[in-house]
Each structure stands twice: as C-alpha cells, then as structure tokens.
Biopython code that builds the backbone (N, CA, C, O; Angstrom):
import numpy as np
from Bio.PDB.StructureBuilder import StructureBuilder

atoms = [
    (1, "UNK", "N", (11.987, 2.265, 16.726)),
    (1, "UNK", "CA", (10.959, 1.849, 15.787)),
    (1, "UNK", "C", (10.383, 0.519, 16.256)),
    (1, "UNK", "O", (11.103, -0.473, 16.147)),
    (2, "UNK", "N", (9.071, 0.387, 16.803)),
    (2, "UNK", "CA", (8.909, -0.591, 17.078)),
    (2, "UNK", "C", (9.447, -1.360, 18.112)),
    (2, "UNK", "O", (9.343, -2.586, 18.161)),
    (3, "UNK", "N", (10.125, -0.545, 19.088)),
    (3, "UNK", "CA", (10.904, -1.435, 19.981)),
    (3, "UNK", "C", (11.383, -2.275, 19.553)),
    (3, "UNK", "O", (11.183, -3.404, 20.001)),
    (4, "UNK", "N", (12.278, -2.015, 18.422)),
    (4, "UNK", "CA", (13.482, -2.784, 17.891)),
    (4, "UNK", "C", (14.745, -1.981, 17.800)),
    (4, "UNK", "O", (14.634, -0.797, 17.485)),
    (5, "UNK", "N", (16.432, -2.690, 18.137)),
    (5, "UNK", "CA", (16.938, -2.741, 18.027)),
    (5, "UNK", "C", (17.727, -2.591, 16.596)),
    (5, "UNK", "O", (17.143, -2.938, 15.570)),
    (6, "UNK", "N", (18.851, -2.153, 16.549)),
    (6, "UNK", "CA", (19.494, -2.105, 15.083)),
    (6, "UNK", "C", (19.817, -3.656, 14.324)),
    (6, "UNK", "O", (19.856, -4.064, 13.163)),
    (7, "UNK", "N", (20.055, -4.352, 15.941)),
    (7, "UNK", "CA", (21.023, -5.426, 15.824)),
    (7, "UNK", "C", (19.755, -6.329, 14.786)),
    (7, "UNK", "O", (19.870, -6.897, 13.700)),
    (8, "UNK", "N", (18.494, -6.117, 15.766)),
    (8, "UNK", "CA", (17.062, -7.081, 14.971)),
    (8, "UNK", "C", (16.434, -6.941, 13.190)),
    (8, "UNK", "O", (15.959, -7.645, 12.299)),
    (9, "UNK", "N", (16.855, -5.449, 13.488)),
    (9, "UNK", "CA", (16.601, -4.991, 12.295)),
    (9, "UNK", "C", (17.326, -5.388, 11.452)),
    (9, "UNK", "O", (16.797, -5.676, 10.378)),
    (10, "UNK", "N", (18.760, -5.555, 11.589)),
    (10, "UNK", "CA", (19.613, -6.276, 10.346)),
    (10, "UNK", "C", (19.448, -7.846, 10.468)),
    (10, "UNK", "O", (20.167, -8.511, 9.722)),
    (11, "UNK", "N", (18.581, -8.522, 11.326)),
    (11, "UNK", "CA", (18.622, -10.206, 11.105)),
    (11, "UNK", "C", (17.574, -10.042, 10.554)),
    (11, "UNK", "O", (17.407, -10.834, 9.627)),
    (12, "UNK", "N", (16.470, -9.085, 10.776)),
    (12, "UNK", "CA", (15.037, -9.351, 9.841)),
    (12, "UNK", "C", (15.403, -9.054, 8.537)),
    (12, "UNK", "O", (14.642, -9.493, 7.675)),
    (13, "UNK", "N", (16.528, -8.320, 8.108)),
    (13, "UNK", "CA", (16.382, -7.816, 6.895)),
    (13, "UNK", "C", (17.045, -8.769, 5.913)),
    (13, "UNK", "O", (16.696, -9.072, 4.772)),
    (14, "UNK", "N", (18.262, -9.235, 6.757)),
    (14, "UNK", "CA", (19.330, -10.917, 5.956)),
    (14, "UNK", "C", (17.954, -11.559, 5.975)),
    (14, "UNK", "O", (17.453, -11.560, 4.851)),
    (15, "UNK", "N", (17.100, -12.173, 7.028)),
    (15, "UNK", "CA", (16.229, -13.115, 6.510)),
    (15, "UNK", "C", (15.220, -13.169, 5.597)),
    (15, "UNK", "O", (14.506, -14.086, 5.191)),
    (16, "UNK", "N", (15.337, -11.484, 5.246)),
    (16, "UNK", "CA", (14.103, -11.332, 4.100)),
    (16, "UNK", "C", (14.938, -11.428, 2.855)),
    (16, "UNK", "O", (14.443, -12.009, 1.889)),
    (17, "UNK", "N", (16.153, -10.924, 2.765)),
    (17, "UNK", "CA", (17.316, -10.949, 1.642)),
    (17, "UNK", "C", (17.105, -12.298, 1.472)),
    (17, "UNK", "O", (16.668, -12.630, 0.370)),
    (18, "UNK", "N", (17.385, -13.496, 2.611)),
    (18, "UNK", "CA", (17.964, -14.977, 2.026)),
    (18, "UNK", "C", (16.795, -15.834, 1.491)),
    (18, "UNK", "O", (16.946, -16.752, 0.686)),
    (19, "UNK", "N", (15.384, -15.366, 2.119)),
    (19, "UNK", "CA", (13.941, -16.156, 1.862)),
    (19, "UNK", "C", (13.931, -15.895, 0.381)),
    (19, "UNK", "O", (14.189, -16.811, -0.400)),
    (20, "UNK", "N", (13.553, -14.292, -0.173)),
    (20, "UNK", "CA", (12.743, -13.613, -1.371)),
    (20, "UNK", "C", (13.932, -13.306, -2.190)),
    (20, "UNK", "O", (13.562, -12.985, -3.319)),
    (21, "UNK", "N", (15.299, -13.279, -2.056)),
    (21, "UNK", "CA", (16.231, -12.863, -3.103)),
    (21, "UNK", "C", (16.528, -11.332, -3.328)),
    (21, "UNK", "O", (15.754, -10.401, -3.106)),
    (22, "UNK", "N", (17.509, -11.287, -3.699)),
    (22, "UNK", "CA", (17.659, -9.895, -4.176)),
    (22, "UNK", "C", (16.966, -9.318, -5.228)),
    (22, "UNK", "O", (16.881, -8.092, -5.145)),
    (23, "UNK", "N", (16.363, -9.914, -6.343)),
    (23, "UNK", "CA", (15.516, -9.299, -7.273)),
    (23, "UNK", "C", (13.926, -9.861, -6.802)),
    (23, "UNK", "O", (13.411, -10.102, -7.893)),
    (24, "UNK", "N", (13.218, -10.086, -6.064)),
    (24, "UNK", "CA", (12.264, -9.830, -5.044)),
    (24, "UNK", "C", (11.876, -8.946, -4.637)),
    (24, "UNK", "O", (10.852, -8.444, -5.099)),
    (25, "UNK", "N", (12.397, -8.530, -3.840)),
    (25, "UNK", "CA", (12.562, -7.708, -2.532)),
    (25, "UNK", "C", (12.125, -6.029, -3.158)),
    (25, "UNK", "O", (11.436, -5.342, -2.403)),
    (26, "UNK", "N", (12.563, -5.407, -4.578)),
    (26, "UNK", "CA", (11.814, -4.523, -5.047)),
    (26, "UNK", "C", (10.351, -4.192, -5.427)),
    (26, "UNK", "O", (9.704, -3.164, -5.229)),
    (27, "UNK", "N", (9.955, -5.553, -6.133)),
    (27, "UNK", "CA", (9.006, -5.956, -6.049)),
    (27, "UNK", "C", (7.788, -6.352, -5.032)),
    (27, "UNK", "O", (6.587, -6.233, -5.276)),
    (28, "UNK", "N", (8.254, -6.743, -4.096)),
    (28, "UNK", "CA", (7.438, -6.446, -2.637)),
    (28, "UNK", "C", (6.983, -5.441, -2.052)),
    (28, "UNK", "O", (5.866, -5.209, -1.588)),
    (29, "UNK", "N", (8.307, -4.601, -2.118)),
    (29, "UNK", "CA", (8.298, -3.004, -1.221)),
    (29, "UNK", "C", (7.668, -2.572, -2.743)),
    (29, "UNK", "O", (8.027, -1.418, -2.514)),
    (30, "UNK", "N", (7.213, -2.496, -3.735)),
    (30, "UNK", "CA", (6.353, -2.044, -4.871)),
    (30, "UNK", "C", (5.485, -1.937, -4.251)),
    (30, "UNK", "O", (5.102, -0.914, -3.683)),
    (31, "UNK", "N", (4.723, -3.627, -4.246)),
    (31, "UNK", "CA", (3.372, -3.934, -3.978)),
    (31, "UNK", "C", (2.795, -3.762, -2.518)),
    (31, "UNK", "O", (1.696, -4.080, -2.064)),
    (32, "UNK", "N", (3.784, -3.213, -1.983)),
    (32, "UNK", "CA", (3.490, -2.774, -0.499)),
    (32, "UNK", "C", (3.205, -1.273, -0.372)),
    (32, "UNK", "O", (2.278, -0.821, 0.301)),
    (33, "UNK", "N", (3.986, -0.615, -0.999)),
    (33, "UNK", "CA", (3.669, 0.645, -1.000)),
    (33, "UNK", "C", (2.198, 0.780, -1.896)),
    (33, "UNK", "O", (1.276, 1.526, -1.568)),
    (34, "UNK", "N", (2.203, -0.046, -3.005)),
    (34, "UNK", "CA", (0.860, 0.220, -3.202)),
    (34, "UNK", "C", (-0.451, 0.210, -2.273)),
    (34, "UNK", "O", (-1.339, 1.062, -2.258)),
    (35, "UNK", "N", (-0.337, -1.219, -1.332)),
    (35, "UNK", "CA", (-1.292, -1.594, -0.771)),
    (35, "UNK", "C", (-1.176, -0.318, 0.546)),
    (35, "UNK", "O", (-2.230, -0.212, 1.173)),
    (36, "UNK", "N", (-0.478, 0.261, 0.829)),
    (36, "UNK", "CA", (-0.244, 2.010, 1.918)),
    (36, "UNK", "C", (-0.971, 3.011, 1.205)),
    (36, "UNK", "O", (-1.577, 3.877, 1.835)),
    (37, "UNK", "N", (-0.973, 2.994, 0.365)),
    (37, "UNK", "CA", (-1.097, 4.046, -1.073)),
    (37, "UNK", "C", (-2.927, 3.822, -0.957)),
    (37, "UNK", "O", (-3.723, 4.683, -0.585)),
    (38, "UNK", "N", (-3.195, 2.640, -1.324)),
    (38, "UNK", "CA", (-5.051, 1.998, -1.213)),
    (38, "UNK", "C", (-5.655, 2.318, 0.125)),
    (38, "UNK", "O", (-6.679, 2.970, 0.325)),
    (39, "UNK", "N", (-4.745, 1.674, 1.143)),
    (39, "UNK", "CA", (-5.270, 1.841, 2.213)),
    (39, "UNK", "C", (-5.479, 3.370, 2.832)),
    (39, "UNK", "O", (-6.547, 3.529, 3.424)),
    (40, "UNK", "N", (-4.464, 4.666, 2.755)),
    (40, "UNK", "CA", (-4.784, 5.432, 3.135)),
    (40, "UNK", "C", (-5.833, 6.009, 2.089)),
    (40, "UNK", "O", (-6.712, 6.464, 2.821)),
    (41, "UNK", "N", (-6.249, 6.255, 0.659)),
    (41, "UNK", "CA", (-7.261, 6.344, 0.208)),
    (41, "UNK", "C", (-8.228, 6.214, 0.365)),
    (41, "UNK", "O", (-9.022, 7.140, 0.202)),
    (42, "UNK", "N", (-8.703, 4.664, 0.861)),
    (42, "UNK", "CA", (-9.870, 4.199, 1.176)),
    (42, "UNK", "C", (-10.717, 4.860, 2.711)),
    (42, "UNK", "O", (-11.910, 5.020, 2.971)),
    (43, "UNK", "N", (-8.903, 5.235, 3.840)),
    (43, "UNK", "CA", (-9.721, 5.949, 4.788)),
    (43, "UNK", "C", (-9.776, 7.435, 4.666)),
    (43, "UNK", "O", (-10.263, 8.028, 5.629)),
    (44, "UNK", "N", (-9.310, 8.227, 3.524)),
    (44, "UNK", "CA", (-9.582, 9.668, 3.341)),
    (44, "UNK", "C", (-11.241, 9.312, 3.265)),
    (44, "UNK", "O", (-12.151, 9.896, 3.853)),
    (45, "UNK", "N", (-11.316, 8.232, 2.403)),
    (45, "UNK", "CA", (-12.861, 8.280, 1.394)),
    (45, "UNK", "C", (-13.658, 8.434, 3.316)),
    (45, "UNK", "O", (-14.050, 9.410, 3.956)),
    (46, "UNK", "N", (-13.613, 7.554, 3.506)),
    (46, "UNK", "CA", (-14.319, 6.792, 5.200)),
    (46, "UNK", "C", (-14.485, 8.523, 5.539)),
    (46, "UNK", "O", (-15.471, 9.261, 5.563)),
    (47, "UNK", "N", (-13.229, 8.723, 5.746)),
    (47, "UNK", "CA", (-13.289, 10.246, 6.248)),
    (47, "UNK", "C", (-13.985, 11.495, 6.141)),
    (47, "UNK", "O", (-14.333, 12.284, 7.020)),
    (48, "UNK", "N", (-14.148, 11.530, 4.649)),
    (48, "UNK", "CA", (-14.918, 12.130, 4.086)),
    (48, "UNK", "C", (-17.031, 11.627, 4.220)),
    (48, "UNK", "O", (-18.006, 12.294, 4.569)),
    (49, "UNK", "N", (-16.874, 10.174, 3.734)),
    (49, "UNK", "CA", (-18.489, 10.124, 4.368)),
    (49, "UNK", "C", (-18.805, 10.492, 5.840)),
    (49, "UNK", "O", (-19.584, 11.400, 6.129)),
    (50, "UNK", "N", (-18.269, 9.867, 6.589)),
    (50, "UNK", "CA", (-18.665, 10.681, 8.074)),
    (50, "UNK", "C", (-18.804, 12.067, 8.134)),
    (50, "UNK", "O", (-19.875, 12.452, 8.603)),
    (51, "UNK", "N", (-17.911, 13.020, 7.743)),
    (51, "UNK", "CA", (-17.773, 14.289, 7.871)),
    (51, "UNK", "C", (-19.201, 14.579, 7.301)),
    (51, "UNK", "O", (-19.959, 15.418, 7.788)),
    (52, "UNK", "N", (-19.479, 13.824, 6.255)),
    (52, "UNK", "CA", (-20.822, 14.242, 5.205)),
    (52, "UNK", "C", (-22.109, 14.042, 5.756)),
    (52, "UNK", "O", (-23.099, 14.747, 5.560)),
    (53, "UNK", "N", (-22.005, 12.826, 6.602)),
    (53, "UNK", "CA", (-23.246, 12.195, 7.578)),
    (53, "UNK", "C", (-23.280, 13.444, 8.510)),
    (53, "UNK", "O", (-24.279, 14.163, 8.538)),
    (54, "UNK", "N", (-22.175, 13.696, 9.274)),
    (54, "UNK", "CA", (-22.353, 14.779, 9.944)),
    (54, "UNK", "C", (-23.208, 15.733, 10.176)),
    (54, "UNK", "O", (-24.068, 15.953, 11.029)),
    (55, "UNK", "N", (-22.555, 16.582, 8.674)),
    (55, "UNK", "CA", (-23.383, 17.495, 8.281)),
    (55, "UNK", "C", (-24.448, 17.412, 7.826)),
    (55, "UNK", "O", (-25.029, 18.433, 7.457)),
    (56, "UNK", "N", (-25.006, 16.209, 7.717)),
    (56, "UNK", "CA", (-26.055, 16.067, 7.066)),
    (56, "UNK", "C", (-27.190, 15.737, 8.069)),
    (56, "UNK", "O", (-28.399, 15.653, 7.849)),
    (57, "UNK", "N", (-26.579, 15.590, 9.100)),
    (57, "UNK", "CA", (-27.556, 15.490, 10.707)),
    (57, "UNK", "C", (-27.701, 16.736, 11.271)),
    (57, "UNK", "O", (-28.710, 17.180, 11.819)),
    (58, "UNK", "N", (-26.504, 17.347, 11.086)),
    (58, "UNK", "CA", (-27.000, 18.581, 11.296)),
    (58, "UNK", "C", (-27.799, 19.418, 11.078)),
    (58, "UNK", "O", (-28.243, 20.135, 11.974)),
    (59, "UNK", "N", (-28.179, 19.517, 9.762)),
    (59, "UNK", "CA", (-28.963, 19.994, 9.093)),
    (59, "UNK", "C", (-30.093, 19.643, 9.163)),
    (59, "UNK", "O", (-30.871, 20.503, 8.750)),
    (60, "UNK", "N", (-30.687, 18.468, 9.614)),
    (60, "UNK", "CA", (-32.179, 17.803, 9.980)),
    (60, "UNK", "C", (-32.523, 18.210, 11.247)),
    (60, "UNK", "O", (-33.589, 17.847, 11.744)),
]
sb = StructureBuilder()
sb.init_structure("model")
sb.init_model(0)
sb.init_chain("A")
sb.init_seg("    ")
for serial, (resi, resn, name, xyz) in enumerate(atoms, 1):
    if name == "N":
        sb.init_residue(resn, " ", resi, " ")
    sb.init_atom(name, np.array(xyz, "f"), 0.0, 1.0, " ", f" {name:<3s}", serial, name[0])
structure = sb.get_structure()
C-alpha cells in the first residue's frame, strides 16, 4: 500500500493515536469518509456532463 511497510504503518498510526486521541480519531475517519463520499459524487456528476456534451456534439 503505498510503498509502505507494516513496520511504517504502525508508527503513522501511534502518531495519529498520540497527536488526535482516542476519541478523535472516529471522528476524523467520519469526516473523511464523508469528504470520499463528496468527492466521488461530484466526479460521477463531471462524468455524466461530458458523456452529455458528447452526445450532444454528436448530434450537431
């Protein structure tokens, strides 16, 4: 993942534990998954106008 290691992955994860706390840290991965959640939405939408421009050149 990322060309990381297991070993990295558990110092990134103590340093996010010791910065944000244990009652944090749910709250983050919340508002993170939301902002995954927006972002792939916003590029279905993208997705969808192009496809629409498309066809809509086509047709001219």
């Amino acid at each position: 993942m990322f060309g990381l290691g297991m070993n990295e992955i558990l110092v990134i994860a103590l340093i996010v534990l010791l910065l944000f706390g244990g009652k944090k840290i749910p709250e983050l991965m919340r508002g993170l998954g939301k902002g995954v959640k927006s972002f792939k939405e916003g590029m279905k939408e993208i997705e969808a106008d192009v496809k629409a421009d498309d066809t809509k050149q086509k047709e001219d």
